[in-house]
N, C-alpha and C positions, 0 to 999 in steps of 0.2 A: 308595421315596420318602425314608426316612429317609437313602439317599446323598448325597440331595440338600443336605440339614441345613450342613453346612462351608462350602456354596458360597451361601447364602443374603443374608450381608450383600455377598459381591459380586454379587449379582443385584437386589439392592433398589439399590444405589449406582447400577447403572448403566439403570434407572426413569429416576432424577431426571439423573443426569447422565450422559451421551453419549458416546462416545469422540471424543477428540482430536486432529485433525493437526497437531502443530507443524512447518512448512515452510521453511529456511533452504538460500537461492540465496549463496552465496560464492566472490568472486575476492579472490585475495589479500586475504582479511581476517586474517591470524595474528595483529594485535595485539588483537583483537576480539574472536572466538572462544571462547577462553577464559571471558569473561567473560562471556558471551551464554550460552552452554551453561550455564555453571551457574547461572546465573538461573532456565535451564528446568528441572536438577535440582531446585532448593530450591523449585517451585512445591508451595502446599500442592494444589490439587486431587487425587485419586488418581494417584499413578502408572499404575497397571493398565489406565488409563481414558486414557493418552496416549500418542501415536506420533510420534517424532521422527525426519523425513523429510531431510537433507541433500542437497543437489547441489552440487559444486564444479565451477565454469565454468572451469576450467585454472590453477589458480592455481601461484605457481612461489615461491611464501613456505615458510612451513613451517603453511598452512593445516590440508595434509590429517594433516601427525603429529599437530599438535594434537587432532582430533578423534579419529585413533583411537587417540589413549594416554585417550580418557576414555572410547573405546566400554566398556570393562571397567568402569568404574565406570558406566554406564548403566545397563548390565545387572544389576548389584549391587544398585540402589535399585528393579528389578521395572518399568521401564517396558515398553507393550505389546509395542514395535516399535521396532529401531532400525535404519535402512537408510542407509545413505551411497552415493552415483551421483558416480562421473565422468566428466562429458563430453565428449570431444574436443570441442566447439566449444564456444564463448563462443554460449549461447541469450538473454544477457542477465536482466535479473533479473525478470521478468514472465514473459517467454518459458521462465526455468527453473522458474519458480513454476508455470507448467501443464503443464512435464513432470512436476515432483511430486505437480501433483492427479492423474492417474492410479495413481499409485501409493497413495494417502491413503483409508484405511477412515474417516475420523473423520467426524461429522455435522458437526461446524465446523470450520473451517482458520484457522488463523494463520500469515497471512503475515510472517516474523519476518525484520527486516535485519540483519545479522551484528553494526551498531552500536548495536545497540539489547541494552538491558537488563531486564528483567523486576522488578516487584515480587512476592514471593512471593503474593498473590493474587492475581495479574492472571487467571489462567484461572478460578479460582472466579469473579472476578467479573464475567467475560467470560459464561460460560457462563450463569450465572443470567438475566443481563439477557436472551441471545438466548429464553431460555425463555420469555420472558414474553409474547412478540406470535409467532404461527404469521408475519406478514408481516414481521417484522423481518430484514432480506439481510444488515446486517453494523454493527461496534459498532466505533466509533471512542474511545479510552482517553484520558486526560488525558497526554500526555507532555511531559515535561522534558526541558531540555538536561543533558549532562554532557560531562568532558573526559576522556579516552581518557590524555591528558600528565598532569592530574592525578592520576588511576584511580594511578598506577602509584607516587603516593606513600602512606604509612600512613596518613598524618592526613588524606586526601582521605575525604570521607563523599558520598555518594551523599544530595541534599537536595530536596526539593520546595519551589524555588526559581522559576528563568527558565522560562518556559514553552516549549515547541518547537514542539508543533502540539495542537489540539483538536478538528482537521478542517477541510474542507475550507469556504470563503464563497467564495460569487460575484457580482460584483456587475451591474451592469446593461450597464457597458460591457465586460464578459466577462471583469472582470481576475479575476485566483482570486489570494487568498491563504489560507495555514495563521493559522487562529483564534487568534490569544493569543500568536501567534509573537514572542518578544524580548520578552515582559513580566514583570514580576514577579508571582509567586501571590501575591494579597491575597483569592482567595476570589471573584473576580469571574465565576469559570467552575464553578463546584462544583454549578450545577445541571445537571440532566440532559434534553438536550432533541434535537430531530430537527433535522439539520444536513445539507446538499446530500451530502457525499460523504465516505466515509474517505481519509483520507490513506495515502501510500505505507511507511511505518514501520513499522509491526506494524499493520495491521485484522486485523479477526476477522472472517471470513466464516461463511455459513453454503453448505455447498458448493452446494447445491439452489438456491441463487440465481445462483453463479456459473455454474453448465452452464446454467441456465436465459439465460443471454447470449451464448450458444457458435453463431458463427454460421459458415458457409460462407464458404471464399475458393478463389482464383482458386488453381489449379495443379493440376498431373499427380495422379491417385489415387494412392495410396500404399497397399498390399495391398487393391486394389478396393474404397477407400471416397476420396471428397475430403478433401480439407483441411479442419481447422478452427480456431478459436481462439475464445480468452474474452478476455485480453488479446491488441491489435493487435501483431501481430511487427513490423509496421514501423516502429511507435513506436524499439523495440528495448529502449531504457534508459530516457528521460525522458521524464514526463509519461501513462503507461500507468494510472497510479493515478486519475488524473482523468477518462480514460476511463473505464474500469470500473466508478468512481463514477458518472458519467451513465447509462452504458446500463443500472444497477441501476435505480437510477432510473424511467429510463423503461420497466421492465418491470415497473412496479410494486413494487419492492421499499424497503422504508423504513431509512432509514442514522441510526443514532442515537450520540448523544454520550452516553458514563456516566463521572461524575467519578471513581467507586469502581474505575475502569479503568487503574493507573499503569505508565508505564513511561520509560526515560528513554534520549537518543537522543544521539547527537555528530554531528548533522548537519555533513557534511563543506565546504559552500556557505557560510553565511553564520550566525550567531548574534545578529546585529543586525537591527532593523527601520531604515528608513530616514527621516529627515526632514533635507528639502530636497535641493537639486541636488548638492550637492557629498559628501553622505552616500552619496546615491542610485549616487553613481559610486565612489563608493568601496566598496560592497558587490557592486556588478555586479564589479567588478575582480579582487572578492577569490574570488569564482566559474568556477571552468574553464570556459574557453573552449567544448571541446566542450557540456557542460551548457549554456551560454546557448542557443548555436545549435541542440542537441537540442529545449532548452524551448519556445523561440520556436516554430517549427519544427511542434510537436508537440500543443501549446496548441491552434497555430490548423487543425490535423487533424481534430483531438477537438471544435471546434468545426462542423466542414464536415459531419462525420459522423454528429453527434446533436443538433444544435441546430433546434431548428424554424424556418423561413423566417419564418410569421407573426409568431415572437416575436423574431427579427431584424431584420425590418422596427420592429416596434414599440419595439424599443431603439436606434435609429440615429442618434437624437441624442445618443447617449451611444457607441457603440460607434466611430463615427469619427471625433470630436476625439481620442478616446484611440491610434484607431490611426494618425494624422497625424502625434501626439507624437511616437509610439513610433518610427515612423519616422524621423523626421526624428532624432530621439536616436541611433539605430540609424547614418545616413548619415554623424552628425556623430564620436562618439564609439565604434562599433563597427560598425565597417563588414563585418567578418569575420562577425559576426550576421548582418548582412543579405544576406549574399553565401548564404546558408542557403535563401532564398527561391526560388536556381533547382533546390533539391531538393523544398521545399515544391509548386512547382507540376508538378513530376513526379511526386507520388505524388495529388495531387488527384484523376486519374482512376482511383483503388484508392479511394479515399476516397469517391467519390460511389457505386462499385460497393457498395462495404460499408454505405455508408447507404442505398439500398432495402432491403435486406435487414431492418437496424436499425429499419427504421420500420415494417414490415411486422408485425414482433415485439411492436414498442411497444403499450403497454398503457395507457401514461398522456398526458393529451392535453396539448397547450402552454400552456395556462394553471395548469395543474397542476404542472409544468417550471417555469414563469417566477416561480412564490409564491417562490422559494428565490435570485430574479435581488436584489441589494438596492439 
C-alpha cells in the first residue's frame, strides 16, 4: 500500500478532473500553429491530465515542421499523449475531428481551430463547468477577435476587446447568428447562461454526448460494420458545427455559455457585423466564394434534417419573407451562391434518409426545440 503513497496527489487530481483531448484538424495553417500550440502548453490545468491529438489534411506549408520541432518540447512539460496523423485526403475539418475522436481517451474533447488561441485557464475552466450538470453535452467559451498580421508585432497584446462568438442564436426565420459577434466587451455577455448551440471555434465537448449522435449512413461496410458519423461528411467544411449543435440538442443534451471560458479567434470571413444594404454587401464580398455557397448550402441541410415540421409550419410567416429576400439577394448580387441550389437538391434525398434516423433518436420534442427559435 505504502507503494502506492507517490502516486496519491495524481490519483486524487484526476477524482476531480478527467483527462483531456485537445483535437486540432490543420491544412496549411503554419502562420497559426505556433501560436495555438502554445497556448495549449501554457494551459494551467494538469498536464498529465491532457492529450493532444493532431491530424494534418495535407498541408504543403511548413505546417507539419512546425509541429514536430515542438513535439520535443511537448514531451518535456509531461503531457499524457501526443500523437500527430497524416492524411492522404483532405477529411475536411469535422470529418478530421471524428477521425481524432477514435483515437481520444479524454472524457471531454476540444475541438480546437488552428486560429484560435487559448487563455491560460481555458480548460480549468472548461472542465469545471462541464462537472457541474451530468446533462451538460458541451460549453461554449467567450471568444475574441485577434489579428494573426498584428500577433507578429511586439507591442501587439492579445486584449479582451471585439467579441467573435458567444455561441450560436437562432432565430424564428431560421437565420443563426454568432452571439456578440463585432461588438465591443462592455460586460453585456459575462453572464453565464444555456444557449441553442456551440459554435465551430474551439467547443468543448463531452465525448458521451457526441457518440451519443453517431448515426448510420448509406454505403458499402467497411471491415463488416456500416458506415457512421457524428458530424455529416457531406456538410464537408461549412456549417457542420450547427449541425451537431442541433442533433445535441434534440438528444437531450444541454449547451451552455461560461464567460469564465476565453479564448481568441482570427476569423478568416468577416470581423464586422453588418447594417444596412450596402454593409451587408460589403461583408458578403469580403467572404470566399466557396464558404457562401458551402453556408447557404449547408444551413438549409441542417435544417431539412433536424428541424421539426410542426415547428416549420408554425414559423412560416417568418421563415419565407426571409427566404424570398434571400433569394432574390442571391439572383441579384450572387448569383454563383445560387447556382449552389442544384447541389442543394441533390443531397436532399441523403438528407431526408438521415433525418428518420435523427428523429427516431430524438429525445426532445418540438416545443422544446422551438423555446431556443427567437
Amino acid at each position: 500500500m505504502w507503494l502506492l503513497l507517490p502516486l496519491l496527489p495524481l490519483l486524487l487530481t484526476s477524482m476531480d478532473n478527467p483527462t483531456v483531448s485537445i483535437n486540432i484538424v490543420v491544412l496549411n495553417g503554419g502562420k497559426y500553429i505556433r501560436h495555438c500550440l502554445e497556448s495549449v502548453l501554457a494551459q494551467t490545468y494538469p498536464h498529465e491530465l491532457i492529450e493532444i491529438n493532431i491530424l494534418d489534411n495535407g498541408s504543403i506549408d511548413d505546417t507539419k515542421k512546425v509541429i514536430q520541432d515542438l513535439e520535443f518540447k511537448i514531451s518535456d512539460l509531461g503531457f499524457a499523449k501526443f500523437n500527430f496523423v497524416e492524411s492522404k485526403l483532405n477529411l475536411g475539418m469535422w470529418g478530421g475531428q471524428e477521425e481524432l475522436l477514435h483515437q481520444s481517451q479524454g472524457k471531454y474533447i476540444v475541438f480546437l481551430s488552428v486560429d484560435v488561441i487559448l487563455e491560460k485557464d481555458f480548460i480549468l475552466n472548461a472542465v469545471r463547468t462541464l462537472n457541474t450538470n451530468p446533462k451538460l453535452g458541451a460549453v461554449q467559451g467567450k471568444i475574441y477577435q485577434f489579428n494573426i498580421v498584428g500577433l507578429s508585432s511586439n507591442s501587439y497584446v492579445l486584449s479582451p476587446k471585439i467579441i467573435d462568438s458567444c455561441g450560436f442564436k437562432i432565430f424564428r426565420s431560421r437565420r443563426v447568428v454568432n452571439i456578440g459577434h463585432g461588438e465591443t466587451d462592455t460586460g453585456q455577455y459575462n453572464k453565464a447562461c444555456s444557449i441553442f448551440g456551440v459554435e465551430g471555434a474551439v467547443p468543448v465537448f463531452k465525448k458521451e454526448a457526441l457518440e451519443s449522435i453517431r448515426i448510420s449512413i448509406d454505403g458499402p461496410p467497411e471491415d463488416g460494420q456500416f458506415p457512421t458519423e457524428i458530424a455529416d461528411h457531406d456538410l464537408f467544411w461549412y456549417g457542420e458545427d450547427l449541425d451537431v449543435a442541433w442533433r445535441l440538442r434534440m438528444a437531450g443534451w444541454e449547451q451552455y455559455y461560461e464567460p469564465s471560458v476565453l479564448a481568441w479567434h482570427d476569423r478568416q470571413t468577416t470581423k464586422r457585423i453588418s447594417g444596412g444594404l450596402t454593409n451587408f454587401i460589403a461583408i458578403r464580398r469580403a467572404i470566399p466564394l466557396q464558404k457562401r455557397r458551402l453556408e447557404w448550402r449547408n444551413v438549409r441541410c441542417t435544417i431539412i434534417k433536424n428541424d421539426y415540421i410542426i415547428n416549420v409550419l408554425k414559423d412560416l410567416i417568418y421563415i419565407l419573407p426571409r427566404e424570398i429576400t434571400m433569394t432574390g439577394y442571391l439572383l441579384i448580387f450572387e448569383i454563383a451562391v445560387f447556382l449552389e441550389l442544384f447541389s442543394l437538391l441533390k443531397l436532399i434525398p441523403r438528407m431526408i434518409r438521415k433525418r428518420k434516423t435523427i428523429m427516431k433518436q430524438a429525445k426532445v420534442g418540438p416545443s422544446e426545440i422551438h423555446a431556443y427559435f427567437s
